[in-house]
N, C-alpha and C positions, 0 to 999 in steps of 0.2 A: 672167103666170104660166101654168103648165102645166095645164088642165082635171082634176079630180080627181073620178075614176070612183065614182061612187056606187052602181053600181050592187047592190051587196053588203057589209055588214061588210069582207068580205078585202079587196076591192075597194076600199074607201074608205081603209083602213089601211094596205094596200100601196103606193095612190097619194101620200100622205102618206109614207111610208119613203123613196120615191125622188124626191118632191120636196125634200126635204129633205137628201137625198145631193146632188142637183145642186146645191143653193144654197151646201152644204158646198163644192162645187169639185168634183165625181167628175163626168167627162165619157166613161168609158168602161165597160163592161159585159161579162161573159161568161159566154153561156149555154149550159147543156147542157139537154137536151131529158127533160121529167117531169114528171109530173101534180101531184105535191105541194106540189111549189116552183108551179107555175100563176099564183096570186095575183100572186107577185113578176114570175113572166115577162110576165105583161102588162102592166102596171103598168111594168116598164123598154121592152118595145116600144112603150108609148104615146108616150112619155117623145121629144117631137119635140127635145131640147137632149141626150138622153145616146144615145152609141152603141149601139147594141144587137150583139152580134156572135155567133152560135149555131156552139160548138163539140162535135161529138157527142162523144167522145172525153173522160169529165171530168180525165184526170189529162192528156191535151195541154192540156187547158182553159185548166188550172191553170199549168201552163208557158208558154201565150202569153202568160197576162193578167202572170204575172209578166217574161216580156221585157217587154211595152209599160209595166209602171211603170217597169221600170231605165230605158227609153226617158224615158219623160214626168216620172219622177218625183216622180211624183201618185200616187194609192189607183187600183187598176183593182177594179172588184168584182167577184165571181165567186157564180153562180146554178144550184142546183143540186136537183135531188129528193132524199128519204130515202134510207136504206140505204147498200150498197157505194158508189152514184155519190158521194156525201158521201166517204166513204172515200180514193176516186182521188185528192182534191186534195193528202193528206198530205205525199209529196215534195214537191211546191211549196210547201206551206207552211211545213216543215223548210227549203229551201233561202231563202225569205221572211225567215224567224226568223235564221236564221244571215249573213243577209249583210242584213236589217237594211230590207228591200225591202217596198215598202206596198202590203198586197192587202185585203181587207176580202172576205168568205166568208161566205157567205147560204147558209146547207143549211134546205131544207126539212126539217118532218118531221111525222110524226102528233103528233098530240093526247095530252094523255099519258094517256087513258082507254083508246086505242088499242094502250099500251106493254107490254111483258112478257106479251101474251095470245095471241099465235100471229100477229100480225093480219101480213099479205106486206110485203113490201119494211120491215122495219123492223130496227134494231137501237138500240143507244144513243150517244146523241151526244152529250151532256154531256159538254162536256171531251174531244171527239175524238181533237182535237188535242194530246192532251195538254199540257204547258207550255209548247207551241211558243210558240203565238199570245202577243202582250204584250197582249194583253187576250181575254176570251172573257165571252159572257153568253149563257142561254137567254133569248127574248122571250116577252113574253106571247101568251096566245093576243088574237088581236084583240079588240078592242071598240069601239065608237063613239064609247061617255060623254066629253065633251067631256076630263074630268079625264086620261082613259086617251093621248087624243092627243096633251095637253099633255105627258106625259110620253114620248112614243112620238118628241116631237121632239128634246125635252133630250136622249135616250137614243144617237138618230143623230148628235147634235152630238158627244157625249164618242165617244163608236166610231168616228166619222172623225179626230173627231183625236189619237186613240191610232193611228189606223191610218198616220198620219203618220210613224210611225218601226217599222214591222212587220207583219206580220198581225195583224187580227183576226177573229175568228169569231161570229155571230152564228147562233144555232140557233131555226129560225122556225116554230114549228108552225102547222097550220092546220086546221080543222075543215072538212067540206062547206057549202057549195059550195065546189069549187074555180075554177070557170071565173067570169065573170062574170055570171051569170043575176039577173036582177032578182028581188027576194026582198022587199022595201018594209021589210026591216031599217035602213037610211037615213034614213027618210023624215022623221023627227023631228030629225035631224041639223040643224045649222043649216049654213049656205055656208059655207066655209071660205077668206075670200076673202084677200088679199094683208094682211090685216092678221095673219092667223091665223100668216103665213111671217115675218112683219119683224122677230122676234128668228133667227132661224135666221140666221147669218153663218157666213162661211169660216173657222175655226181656224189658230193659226199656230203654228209652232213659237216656243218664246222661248231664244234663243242666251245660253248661258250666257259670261260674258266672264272674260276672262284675271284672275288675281289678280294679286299681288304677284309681279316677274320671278324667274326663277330664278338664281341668279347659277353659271354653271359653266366652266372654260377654254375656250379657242380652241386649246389645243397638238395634241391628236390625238382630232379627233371626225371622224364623219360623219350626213348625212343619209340617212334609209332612205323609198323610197315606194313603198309595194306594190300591192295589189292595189284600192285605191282609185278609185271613179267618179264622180269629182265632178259634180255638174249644169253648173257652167261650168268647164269644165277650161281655159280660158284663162283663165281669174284663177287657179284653183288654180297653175298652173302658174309664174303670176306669182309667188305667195305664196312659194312653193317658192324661186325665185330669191330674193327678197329674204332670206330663208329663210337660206340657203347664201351670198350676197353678206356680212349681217351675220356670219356665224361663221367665212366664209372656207373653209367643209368640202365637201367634193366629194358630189355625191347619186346614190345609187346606185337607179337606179329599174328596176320589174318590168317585165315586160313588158307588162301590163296599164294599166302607168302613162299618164295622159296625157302624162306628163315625156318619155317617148320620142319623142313624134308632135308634140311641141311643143319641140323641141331649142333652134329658136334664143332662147327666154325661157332659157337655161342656161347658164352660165359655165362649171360645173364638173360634166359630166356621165358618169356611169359604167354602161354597161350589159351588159360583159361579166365583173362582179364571178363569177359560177359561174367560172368560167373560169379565172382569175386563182386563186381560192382551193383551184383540187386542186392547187395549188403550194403543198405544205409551206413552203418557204422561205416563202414569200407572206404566207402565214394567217398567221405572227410577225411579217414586216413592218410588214403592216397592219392590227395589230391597233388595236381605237380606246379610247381612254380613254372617250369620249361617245358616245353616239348618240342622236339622236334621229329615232322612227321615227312616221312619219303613217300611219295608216288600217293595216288587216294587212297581218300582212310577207309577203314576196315567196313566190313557192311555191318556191323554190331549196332544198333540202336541205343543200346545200354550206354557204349562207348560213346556214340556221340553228344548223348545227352548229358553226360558227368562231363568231357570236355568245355561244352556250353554251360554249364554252371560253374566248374573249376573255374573259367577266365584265366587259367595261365596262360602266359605268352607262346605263342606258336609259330617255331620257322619252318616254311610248306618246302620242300624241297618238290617240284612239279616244273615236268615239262613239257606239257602239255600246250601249255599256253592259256589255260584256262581257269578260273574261278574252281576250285578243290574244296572251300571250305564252308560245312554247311553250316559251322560252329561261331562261324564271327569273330574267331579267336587268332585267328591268324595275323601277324605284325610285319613277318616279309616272307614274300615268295622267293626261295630263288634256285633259278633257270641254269643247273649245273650239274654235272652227271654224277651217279652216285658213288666215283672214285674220287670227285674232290671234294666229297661233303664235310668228312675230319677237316677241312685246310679251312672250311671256311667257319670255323669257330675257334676260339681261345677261350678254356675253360676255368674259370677261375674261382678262388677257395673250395672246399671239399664236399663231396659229397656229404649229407646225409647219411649217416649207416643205417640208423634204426632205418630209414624213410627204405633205402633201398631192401634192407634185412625184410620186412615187412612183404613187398614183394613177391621177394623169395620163398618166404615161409609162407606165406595165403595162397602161391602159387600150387607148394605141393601139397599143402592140405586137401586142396580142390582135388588135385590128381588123384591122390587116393579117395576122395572119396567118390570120382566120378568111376575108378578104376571098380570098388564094391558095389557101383550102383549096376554096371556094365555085368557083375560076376553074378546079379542075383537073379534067381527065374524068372521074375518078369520081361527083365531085359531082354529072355532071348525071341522074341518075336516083336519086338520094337523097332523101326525101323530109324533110329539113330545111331543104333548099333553100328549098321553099315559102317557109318564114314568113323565110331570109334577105331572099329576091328581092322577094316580094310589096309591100312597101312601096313599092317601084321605080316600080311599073306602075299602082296602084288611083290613081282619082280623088280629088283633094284633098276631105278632111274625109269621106270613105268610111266608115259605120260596119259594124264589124267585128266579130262574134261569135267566141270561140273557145271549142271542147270542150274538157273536161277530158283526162285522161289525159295521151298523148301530144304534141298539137299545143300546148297550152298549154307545156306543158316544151321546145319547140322555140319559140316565141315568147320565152320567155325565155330562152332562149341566146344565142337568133340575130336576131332580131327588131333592128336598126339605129335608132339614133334620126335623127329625120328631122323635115321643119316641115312637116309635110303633115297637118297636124289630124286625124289620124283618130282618130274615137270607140270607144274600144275597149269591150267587155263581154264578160262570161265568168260563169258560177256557180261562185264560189271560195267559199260558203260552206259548203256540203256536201261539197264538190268531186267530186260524182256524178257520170255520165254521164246521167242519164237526164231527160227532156224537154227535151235540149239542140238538136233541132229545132224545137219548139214554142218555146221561149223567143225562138230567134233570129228565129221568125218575130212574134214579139212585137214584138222592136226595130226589125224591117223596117218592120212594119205602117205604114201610111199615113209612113214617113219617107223621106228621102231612099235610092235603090238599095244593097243590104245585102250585106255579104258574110258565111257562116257559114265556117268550118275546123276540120273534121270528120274524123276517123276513120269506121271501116264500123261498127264497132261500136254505138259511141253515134249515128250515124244510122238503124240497123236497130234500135235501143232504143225510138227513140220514131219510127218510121215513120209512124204513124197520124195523124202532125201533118199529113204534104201533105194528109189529107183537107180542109184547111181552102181549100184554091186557088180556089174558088167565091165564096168571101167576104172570102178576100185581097188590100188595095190597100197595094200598093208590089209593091219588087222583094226577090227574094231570090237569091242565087247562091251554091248551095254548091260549097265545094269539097271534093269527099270523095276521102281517100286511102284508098286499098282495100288494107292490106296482109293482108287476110286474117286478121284475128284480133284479141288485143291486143296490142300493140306494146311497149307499158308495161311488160307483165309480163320479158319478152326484158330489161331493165333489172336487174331485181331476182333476190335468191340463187335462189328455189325456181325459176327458169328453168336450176339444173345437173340435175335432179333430173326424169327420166325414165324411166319413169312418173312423177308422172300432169302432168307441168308442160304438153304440148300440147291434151289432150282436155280436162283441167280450167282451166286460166289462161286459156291462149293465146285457148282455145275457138276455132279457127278455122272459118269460114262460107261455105258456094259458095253464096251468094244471086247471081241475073244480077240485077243493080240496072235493065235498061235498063226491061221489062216492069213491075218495080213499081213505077219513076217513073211511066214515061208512064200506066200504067191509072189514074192520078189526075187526070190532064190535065196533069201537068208537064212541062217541056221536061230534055228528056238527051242528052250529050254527052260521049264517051267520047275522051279525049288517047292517041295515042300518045306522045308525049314532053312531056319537062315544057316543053321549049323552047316550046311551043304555048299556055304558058297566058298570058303577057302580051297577046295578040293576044286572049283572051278576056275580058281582066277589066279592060283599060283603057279601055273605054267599057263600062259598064253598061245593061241594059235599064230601061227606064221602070214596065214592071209584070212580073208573072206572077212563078213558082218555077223557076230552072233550076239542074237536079243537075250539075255536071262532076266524071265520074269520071277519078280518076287510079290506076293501080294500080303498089306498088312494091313493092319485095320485104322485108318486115318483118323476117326473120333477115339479110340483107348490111347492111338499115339499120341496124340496132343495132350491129353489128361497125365500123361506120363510123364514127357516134355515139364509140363508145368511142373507135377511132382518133383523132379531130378532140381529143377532150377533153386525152389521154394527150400527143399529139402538140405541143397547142398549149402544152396546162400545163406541161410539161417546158423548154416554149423561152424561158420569158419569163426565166427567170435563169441 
């Protein structure tokens, strides 16, 4: 076992916290640099079994540590001082909360004698977080009394494994010493030897299982998988088939889906469902009696708004624990892993042929026609392009970060399903932009070479992430399209309406990106043409962060967008 620092109360207390974190399973750590927190930071530096990783930056902090859990899908903890820097982690923890992701949050803080009297760096952290975190506790202030430890262990077991299904917060105050100075406060302590750790075990989740099946038709259903990241997305993907094999229903999956990158587990696979449904005729075609939908639904708008007018019945497979459905449509939740989803239905009389044929056939009419739209000259400076071709060219099982806004919305448009495993991730539970370079450096971190796909905006959001390239192992390659502003907005009504739709939405930016890469030590690379990026991204680097700028014209790409939508939806009947 791990040597436990005696040298101090905090000292002894703090080394007990993190021996006990690692016995839990927590092998990764992230620190921001403060005197308060002190105890805990040394205490994980000592710690020769758990990462230590110093992030100055607390709210990038907070966004790496949450990409490497979506990565490992384990608790990462995050280590912090009093005051504001406590504060930075909040987005990450809202995005944590909402998409269900396990971080475990260590804010230092004064002693509460220290509180409400003027004394620096302090504010109130009780309940920071407000309801985010699915669990929050103030800790005591340290003590030795053997009674105080015994409970200091119990206290880390229940908070890891709450921290198993979301953030939690734990608020640490400390009194002086803060370093570890020898004080012979200890010295009556007994050893704290391997017997003291041998109820301290790892926590598990306990999978609740299917009840009694549901019995509903086979005539006109479908399968929905959204935004879902399962840790084995080749069994998820399996499950899915079996899934759609017993109901005979076609599965319409997101772009985020593993279902896309994992095509040939699919019989019956739909990925240009957006498309299909700005087809009036369509959206009555295909409307469904059933649905059932795994994990949150897709970010398509189109989709949710034919769901909501369909009113077919909706079983939410969610285990979250939370409200998934924006549609009203849903009739049961239920709370069971995506291997016993087949058990919990009985499907009875037969599919629809035509209803599923249908499907099928509008499926690949779409494909080809998005495939001619992608082959004609205009397409090749379009920046949707990207997420069509991208699949093409990246190395098999490539994990792939996507921003929100815009490039997410072009992933699922266009984005092709293919067998090429790639691990996809994205923060759809907030669906912010912001520490969406720090996250994806998250997922990179010591993984196999990464790819992010970015907009300028939410790269120049969280800029402050490359500070981390000194401490960064793996690879990262972003791909930033620079169309000057938000692209997003160009979509929506308040882009007729000038004033104030450019200075206020659009917000666009003349940042020279190559100077603020490189002055971090990053590598940059500036494409004249898109044709040039396969040649970039179909062998990957082994380590370091390189930027590839792409820059495209965000007012012709939207005019385009619309074209491609208008164009194709019109053709299919």
């Amino acid at each position: 076992m791990q040597s436990i620092n005696r040298a101090n109360t905090n000292s002894l207390w703090s080394s007990v916290l993190v021996e006990c974190l690692y016995r839990c399973g927590l092998r990764h750590v992230v620190v921001s640099p403060g005197s308060r927190s002190a105890p805990l930071t040394v205490a994980f530096a000592a710690h020769g079994n758990i990462e230590a990783i110093p992030v100055l930056d607390e709210r990038s902090a907070g966004f790496f540590a949450l990409g490497l859990a979506k990565q490992n899908h384990k608790p990462v903890a995050l280590v912090c001082t009093s005051g504001t820097a406590a504060a930075n982690y909040f987005p990450a923890v809202i995005e944590a909360s909402e998409s269900r992701v396990p971080l475990l949050v260590l804010t230092g803080d004064r002693p509460p004698e220290l509180r409400d009297c003027g004394a620096g760096q302090t504010i109130d952290q009780i309940r920071l977080y407000g309801n985010y975190p699915v669990f929050q506790e103030e800790m005591e202030l340290p003590n030795n009394a053997p009674g105080d430890l015994e409970n200091l262990k119990h206290k880390i077991v229940a908070a890891y494994k709450q921290a198993l299904s979301g953030p939690v917060h734990l608020n640490c105050p400390f009194r002086d010493p803060l370093s570890p100075i020898e004080d012979g406060s200890t010295d009556a302590v007994p050893e704290l030897g391997e017997s003291f750790f041998s109820n301290v075990l790892a926590p598990q989740n306990v999978e609740k299982k299917a009840s009694d099946p549901i019995s509903i038709s086979r005539r006109k259903g479908i399968i929905i998988c959204g935004t879902e990241m399962p840790e084995d997305p080749e069994s998820y993907c399996a499950h899915v088939s079996q899934l759609s094999q017993e109901s005979d229903w076609p599965v319409l999956a997101d772009g985020l889906s593993p279902v896309r990158n994992y095509a040939h587990l699919q019989k019956s696979l739909v990925t240009t469902y957006d498309l299909l449904l700005r087809n009036s005729n369509l959206r009555e075609t295909l409307r469904p009696e059933y649905v059932i939908a795994l994990g949150p639904l897709p970010t398509s708008k189109e989709l949710r708004k034919w769901l909501t007018e369909s009113a077919g019945e909706m079983y939410h497979v969610n285990r979250t624990g939370k409200n998934l459905d924006p549609t009203g449509t849903v009739v049961q939740v239920l709370d069971v892993p995506v291997e016993d989803v087949a058990s919990c239905f009985s499907f009875i009389e037969q599919a629809d042929r035509d209803y599923v044929d249908n499907w099928s056939q509008f499926h690949l009419k779409a494909i080809d026609a998005l495939t001619a739209a992608f082959n004609a000259e205009d397409a090749q400076s379009f920046e949707g392009s990207i997420a069509w071709k991208l699949p093409q060219y990246l190395p098999t099982g490539t994990p792939v970060f996507v921003a929100s806004s815009m490039p997410i919305r072009d992933v699922e448009y266009f984005w092709p399903s293919n067998g090429n495993e790639f691990q996809m991730y994205a923060s759809r539970g907030a669906n912010g932009i912001d520490g969406t370079l720090s996250t994806a450096l998250g997922v990179a971190f010591e993984n196999q070479p990464s790819i992010l796909l970015t907009g300028d905006l939410a790269f120049l959001h969280d800029s402050n992430g490359l500070l981390i390239r000194q401490k960064f192992k793996g690879h990262l390659t972003i791909i930033l399209i620079n169309n000057r502003g938000g692209g997003i907005f160009n979509h929506l009504p308040v882009s007729q309406f000038e004033p104030p739709f450019e200075e206020f939405f659009a917000t666009p930016q003349d940042v020279d990106l190559k100077p603020l890469v490189e002055s971090t030590g990053c590598d940059y690379v500036k494409l004249d043409r898109l044709d040039d990026l396969p040649g970039m991204v179909s062998t990957l680097p082994k380590s370091g962060i390189r930027v590839i700028e792409v820059e495209t014209d965000r007012h012709r790409d939207s005019e385009y967008r619309r074209k491609i939508f208008k164009e194709i939806s019109q053709s299919l009947l």
